[in-house]
Residue, then its C-alpha position, 0 to 999 in steps of 0.5 A: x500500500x502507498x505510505x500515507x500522505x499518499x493514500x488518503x482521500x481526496x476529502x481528507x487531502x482538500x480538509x488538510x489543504x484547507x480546500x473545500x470539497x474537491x472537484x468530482x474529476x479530480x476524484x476515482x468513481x471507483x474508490x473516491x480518492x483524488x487521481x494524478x493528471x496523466x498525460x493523454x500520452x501515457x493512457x494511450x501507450x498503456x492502454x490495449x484498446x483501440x486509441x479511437x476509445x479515447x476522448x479529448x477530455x484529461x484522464x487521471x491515475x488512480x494508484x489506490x491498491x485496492x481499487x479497480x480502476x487505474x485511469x479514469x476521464x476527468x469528465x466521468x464518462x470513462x475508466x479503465x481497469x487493469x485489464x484494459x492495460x498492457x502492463x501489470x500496475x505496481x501500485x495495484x501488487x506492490x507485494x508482488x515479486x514480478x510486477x515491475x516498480x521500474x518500467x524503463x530498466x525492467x526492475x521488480x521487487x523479486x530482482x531486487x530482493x534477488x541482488x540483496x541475496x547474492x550481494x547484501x544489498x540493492x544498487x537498483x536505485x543507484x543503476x536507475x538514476x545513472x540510466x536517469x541521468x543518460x536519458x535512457x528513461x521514457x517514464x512518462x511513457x512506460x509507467x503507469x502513473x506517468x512519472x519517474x518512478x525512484x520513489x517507488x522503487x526507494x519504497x520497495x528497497x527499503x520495505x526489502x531491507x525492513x524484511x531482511x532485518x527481521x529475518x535477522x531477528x532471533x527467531x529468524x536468523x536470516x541465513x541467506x542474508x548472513x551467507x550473502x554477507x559473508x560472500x561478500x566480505x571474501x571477495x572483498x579480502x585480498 
């Protein structure tokens, strides 16, 4: 589930704001959260549906878990569903190993679980900003909410490196992180 600030409703995030009540296209039909402007760009690279679909109104991303839809039109008349998509939507299976959190460089929660096994730790935020700053990323195209996506992949490392700790914990020793650390530091003595 996306942290807090992130996941509250669009009537609790106006109140907080000191807005009055929010504007009905800003809002999820399905859930009633507030959406994030997408571009009509990214709509049309995700969707797997015939373009001619599409309208000329604003569409948004509604990146609640729990919710069905993942773009909906500003003017009511449409949503579309994960089905309706080419790609798996992180935000909708955040706990799912191969769902991407990085659509450019093709990073999922089991590949970077996998790198803190055979190293002790994830270089995955590190490689994205390097091909980041190379401009090898499309974001906002490839991802589903139409943005970088480094937040979401620093979410997932350190929900990893939370999980590894408490396998470290007694009741848990974590061998496979013990052993990855320990591999580690032979290859690191001369």
């Amino acid at each position: 589930m996306i942290a807090g600030c992130c996941a509250i409703d669009a009537k609790e995030a106006d109140a907080r704001a000191g807005l009055g009540a929010p504007a009905a296209s800003a809002v999820c039909p399905s859930c009633g959260r507030r959406g994030k402007p997408v571009e009509t760009l990214t709509v049309k690279a995700l969707l797997a549906v015939p373009l001619t679909d599409l309208r000329d109104v604003e569409y948004r991303f509604c990146g609640t878990a729990e919710c069905p839809t993942v773009y909906f039109a500003t003017d009511g008349e449409q949503e579309f569903g994960e089905a309706a998509l080419r790609e798996r939507v992180h935000q909708k299976h955040m706990e799912v190993d191969d769902v991407p959190v990085c659509y450019c460089f093709r990073h999922t929660p089991g590949t970077i679980r996998d790198e803190m096994r055979s190293t002790g730790r994830s270089t995955v935020v590190q490689r994205v900003t390097a091909g980041v700053q190379a401009a090898q990323c499309a974001c906002e195209i490839r991802n589903p909410q139409g943005a970088c996506c480094l937040g979401n992949v620093r979410t997932v490392v350190k929900r990893l490196e939370a999980q590894d700790a408490q396998a470290i914990l007694p009741g848990g020793l974590g061998q496979e992180r013990l052993e990855a650390l320990s591999r580690r530091k032979q290859t690191q003595t001369p």
